[in-house]
N, CA, C and O of each residue as an XYZ file, in Angstrom:
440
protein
N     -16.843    -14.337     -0.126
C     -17.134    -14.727     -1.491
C     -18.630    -14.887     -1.654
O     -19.302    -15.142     -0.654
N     -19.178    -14.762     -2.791
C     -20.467    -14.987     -3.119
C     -20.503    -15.308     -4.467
O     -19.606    -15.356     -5.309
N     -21.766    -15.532     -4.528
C     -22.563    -16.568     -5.566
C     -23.465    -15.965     -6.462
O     -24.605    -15.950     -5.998
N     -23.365    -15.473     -7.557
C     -24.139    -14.773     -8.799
C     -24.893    -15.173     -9.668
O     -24.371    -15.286    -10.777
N     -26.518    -15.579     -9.538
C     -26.958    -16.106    -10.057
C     -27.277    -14.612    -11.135
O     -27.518    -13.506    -10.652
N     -27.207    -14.902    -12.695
C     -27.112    -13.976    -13.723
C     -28.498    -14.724    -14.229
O     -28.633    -15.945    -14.153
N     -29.372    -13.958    -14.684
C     -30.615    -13.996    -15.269
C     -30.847    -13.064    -16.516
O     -31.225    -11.895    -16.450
N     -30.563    -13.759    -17.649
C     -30.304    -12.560    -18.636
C     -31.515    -13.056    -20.280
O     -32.196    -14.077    -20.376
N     -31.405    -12.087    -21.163
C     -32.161    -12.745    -21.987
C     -30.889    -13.174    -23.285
O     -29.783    -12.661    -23.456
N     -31.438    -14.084    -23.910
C     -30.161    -15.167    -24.933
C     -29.681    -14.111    -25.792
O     -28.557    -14.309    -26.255
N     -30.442    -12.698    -26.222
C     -29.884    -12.145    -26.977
C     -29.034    -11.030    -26.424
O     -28.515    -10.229    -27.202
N     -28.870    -10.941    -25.170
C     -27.301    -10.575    -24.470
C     -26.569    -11.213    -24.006
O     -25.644    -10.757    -23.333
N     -26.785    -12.672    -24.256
C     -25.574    -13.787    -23.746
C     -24.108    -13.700    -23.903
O     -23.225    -13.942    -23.081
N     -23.993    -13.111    -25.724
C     -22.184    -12.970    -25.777
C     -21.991    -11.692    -25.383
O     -20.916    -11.523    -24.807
N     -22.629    -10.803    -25.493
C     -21.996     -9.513    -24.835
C     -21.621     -9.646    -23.321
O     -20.450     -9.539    -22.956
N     -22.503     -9.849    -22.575
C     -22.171    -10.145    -21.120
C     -20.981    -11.009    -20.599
O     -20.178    -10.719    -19.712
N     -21.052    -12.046    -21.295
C     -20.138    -13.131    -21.078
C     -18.698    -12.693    -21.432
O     -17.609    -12.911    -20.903
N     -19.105    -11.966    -22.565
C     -17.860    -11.695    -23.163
C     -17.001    -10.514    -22.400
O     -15.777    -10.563    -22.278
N     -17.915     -9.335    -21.853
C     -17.228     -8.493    -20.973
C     -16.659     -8.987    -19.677
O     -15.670     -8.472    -19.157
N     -17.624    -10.481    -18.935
C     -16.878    -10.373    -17.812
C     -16.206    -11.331    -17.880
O     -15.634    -11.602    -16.825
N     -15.929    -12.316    -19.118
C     -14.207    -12.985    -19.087
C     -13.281    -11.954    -19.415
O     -12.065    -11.955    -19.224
N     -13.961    -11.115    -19.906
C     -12.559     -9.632    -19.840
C     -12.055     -9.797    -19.310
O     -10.933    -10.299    -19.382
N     -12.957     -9.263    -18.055
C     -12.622     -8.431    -16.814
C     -12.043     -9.815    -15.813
O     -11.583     -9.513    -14.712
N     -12.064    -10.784    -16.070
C     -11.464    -12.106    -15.167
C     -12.124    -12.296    -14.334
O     -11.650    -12.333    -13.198
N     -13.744    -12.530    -14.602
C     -14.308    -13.391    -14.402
C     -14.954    -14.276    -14.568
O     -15.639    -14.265    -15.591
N     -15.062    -15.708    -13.448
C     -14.800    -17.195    -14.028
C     -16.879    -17.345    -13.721
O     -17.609    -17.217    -12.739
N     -17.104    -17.697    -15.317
C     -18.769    -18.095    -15.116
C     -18.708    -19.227    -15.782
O     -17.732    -19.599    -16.432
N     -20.106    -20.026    -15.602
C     -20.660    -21.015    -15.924
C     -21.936    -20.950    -16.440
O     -22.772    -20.562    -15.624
N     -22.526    -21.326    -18.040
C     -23.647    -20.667    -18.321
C     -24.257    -21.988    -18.602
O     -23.785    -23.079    -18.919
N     -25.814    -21.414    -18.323
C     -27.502    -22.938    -18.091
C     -27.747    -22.089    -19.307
O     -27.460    -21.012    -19.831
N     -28.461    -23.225    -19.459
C     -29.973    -23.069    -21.015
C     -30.733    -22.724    -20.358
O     -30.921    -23.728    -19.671
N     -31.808    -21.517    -19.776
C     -32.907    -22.035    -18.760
C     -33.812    -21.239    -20.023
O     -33.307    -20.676    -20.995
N     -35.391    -21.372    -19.698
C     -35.983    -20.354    -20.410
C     -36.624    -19.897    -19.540
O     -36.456    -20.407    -18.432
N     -37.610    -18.768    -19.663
C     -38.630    -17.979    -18.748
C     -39.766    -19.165    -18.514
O     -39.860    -20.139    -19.261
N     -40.468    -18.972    -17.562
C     -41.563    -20.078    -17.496
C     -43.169    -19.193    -17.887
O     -44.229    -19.791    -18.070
N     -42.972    -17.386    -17.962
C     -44.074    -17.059    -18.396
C     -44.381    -16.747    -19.767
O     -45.539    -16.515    -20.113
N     -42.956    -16.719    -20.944
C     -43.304    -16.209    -21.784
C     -42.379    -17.620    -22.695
O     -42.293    -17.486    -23.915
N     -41.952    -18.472    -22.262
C     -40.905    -19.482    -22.124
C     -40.240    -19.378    -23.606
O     -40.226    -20.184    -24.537
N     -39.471    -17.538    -23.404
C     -38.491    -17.970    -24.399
C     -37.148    -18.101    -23.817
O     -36.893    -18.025    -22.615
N     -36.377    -18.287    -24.692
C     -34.573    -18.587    -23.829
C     -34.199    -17.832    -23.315
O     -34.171    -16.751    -23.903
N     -33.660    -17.896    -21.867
C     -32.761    -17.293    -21.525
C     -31.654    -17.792    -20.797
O     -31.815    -18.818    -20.137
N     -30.493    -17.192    -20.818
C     -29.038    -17.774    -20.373
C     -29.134    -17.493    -18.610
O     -29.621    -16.481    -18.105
N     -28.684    -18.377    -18.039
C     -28.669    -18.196    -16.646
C     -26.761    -18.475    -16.745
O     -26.131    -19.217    -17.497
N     -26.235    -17.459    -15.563
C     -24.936    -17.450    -15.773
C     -24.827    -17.638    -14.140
O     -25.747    -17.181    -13.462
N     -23.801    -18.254    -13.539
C     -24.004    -18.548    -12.002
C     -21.629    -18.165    -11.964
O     -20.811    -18.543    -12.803
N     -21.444    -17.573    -11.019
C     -20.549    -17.052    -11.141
C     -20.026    -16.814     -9.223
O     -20.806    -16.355     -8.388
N     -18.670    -17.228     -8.925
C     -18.330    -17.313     -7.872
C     -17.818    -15.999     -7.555
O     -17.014    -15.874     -8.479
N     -17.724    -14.804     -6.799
C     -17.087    -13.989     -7.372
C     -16.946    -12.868     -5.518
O     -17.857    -12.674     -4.713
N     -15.575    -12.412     -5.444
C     -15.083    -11.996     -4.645
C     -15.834    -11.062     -4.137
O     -16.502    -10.460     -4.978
N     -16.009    -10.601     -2.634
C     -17.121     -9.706     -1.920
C     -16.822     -8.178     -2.671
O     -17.644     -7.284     -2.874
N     -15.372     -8.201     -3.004
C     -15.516     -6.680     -3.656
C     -15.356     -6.310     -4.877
O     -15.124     -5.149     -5.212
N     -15.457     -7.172     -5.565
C     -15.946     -7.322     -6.745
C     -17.295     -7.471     -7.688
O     -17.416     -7.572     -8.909
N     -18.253     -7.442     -6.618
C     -19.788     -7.911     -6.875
C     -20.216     -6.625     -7.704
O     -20.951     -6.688     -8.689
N     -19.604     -5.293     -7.128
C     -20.664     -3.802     -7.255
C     -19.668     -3.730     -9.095
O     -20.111     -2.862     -9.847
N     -18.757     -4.384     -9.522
C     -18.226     -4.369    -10.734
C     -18.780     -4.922    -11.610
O     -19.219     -4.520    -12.687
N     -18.754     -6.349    -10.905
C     -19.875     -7.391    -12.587
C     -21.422     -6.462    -12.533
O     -21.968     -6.090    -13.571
N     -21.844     -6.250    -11.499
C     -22.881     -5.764    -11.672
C     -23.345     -4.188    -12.614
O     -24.356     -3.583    -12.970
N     -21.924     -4.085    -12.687
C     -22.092     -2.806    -13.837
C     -21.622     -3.201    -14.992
O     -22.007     -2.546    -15.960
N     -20.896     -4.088    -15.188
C     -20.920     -4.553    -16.851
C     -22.045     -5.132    -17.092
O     -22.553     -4.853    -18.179
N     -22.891     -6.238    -16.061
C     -24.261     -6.476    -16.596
C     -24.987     -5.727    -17.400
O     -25.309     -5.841    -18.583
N     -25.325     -4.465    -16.084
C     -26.133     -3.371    -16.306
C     -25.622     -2.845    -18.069
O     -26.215     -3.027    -19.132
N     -24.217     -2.111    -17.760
C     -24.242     -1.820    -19.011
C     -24.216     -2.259    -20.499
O     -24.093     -1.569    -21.511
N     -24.407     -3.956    -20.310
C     -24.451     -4.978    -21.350
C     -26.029     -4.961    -21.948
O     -26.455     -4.906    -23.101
N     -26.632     -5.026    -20.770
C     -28.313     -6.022    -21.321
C     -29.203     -4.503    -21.010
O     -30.421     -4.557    -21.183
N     -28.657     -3.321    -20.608
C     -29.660     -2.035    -20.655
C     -30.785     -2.514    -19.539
O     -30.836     -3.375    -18.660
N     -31.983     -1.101    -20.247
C     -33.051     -1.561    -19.568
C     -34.230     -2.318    -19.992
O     -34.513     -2.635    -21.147
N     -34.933     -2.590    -18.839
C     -36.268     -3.818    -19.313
C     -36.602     -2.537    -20.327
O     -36.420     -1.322    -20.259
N     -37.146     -3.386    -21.234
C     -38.676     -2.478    -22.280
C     -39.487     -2.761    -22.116
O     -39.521     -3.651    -21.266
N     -40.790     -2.351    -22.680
C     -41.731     -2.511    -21.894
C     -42.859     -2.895    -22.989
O     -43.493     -1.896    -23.328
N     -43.333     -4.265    -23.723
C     -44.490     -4.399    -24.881
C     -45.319     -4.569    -24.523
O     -45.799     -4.667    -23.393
N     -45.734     -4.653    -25.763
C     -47.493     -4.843    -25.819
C     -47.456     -6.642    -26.523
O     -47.051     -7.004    -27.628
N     -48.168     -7.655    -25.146
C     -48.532     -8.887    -26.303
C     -49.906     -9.186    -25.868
O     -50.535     -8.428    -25.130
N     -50.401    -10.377    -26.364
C     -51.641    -10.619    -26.037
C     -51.853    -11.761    -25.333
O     -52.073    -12.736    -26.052
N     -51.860    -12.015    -23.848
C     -51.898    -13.199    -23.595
C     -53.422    -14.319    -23.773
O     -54.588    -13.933    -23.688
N     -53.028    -15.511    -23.992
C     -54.479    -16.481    -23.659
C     -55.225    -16.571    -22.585
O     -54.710    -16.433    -21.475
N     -56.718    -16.848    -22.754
C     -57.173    -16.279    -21.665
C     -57.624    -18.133    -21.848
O     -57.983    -18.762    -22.844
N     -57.374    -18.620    -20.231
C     -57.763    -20.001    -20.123
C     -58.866    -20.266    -20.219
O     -59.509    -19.900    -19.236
N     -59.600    -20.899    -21.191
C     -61.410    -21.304    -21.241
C     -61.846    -22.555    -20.599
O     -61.054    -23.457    -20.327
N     -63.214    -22.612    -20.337
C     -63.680    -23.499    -19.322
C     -63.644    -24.911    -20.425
O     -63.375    -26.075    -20.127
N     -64.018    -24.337    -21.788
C     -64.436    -25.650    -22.589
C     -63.590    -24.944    -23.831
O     -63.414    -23.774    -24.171
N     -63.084    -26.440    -24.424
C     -62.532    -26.248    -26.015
C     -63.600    -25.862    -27.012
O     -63.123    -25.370    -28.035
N     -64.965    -25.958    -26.986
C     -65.575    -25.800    -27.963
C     -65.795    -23.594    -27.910
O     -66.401    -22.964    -28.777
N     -65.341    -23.179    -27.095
C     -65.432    -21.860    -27.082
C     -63.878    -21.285    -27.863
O     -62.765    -21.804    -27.770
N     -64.279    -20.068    -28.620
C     -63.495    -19.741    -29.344
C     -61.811    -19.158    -28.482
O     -61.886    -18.608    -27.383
N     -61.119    -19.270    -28.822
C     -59.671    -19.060    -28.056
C     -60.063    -17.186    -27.620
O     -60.835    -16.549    -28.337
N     -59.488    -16.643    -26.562
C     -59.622    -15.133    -26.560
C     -58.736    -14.990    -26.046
O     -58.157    -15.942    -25.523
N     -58.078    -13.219    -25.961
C     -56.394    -12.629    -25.805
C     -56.800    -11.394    -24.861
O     -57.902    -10.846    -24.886
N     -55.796    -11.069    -24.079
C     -56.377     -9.806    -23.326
C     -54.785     -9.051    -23.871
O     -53.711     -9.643    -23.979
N     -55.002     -7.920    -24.088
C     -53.773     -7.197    -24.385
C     -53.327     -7.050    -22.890
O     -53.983     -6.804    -21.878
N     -51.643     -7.346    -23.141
C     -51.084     -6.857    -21.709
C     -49.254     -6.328    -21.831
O     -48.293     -6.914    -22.330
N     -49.355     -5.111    -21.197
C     -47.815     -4.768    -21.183
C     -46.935     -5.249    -20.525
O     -46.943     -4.727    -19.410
N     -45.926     -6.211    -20.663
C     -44.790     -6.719    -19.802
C     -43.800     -6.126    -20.298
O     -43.910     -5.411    -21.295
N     -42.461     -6.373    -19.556
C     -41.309     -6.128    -19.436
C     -40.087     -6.805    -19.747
O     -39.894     -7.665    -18.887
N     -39.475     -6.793    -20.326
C     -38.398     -7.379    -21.229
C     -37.047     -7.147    -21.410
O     -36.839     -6.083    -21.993
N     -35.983     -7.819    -21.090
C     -34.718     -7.482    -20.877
C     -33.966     -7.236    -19.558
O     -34.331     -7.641    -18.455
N     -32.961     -6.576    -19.804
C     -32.394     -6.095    -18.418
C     -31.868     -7.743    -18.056
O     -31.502     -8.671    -18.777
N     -32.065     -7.551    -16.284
C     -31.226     -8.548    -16.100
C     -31.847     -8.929    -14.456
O     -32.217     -7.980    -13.764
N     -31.947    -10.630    -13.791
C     -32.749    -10.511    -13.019
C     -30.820    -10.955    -12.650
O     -30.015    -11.490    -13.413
N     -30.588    -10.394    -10.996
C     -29.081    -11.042    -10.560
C     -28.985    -11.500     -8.457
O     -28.855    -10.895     -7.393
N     -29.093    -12.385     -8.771
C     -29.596    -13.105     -7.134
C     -28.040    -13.236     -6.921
O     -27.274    -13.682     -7.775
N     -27.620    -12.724     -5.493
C     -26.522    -12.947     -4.783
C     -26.249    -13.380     -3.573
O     -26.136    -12.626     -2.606
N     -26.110    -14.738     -3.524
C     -25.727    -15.447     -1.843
C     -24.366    -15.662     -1.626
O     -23.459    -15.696     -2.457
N     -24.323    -15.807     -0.393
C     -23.048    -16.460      0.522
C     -22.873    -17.710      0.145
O     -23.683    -18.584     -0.165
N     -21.276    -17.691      0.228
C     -20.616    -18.751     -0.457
C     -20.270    -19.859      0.872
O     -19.053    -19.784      1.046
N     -20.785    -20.705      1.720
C     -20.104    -21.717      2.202
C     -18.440    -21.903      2.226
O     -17.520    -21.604      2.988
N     -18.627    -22.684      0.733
C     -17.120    -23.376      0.649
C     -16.612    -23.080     -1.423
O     -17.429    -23.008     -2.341
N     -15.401    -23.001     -1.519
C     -15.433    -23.040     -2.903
C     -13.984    -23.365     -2.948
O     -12.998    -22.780     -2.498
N     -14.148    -24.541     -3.667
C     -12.981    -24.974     -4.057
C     -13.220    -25.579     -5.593
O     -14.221    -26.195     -5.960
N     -11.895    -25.206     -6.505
C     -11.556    -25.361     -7.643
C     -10.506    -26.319     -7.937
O      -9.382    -25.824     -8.011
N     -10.621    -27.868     -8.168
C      -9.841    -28.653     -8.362
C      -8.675    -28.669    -10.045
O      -7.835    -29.554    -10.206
């Protein structure tokens, strides 16, 4: 058995969720947000059978697509407040799905 940590962005939360209670599987979803761009995202943590892993991992995939790729401008940290704020254009990546998988110890469901 293993352990599915789901890293997704909030605006594929019901699709995902919704395909893999389909498919009968049992998740548990966090509020977390990103810490670099700190908007929401759903963290989904999911117990889920050794041969079953290469399955959720394709409804993910085919739920949340691929990263895209923008254009924003991040802040550039200044030495002093009295200097005017400045932005460096930079392309990041967006979407998709980050999915961490460990070994399960023990799992029991009371």
């Amino acid at each position: 058995m293993k352990l599915m940590f789901i890293i997704i962005n909030q605006d594929n939360e019901n699709d995902v969720t919704t395909s893999l209670i389909k498919e009968g599987f049992q998740i548990t979803k966090l509020a977390t947000s990103g810490g670099f761009l700190k908007k929401g995202n759903t963290t989904l943590m999911s117990c889920v059978d050794d041969e079953r892993i290469n399955q959720a991992i394709s409804i993910i995939k085919n739920e949340c697509g691929e990263h895209q790729s923008v254009d924003i401008d991040i802040p550039l940290t200044l030495p002093s407040a009295s200097m005017s704020l400045q932005t460096v254009p930079t392309k990041i990546d967006i979407g998709g799905a980050t999915i961490i998988v460990t070994d399960v110890f023990l799992f029991e469901k009371f």
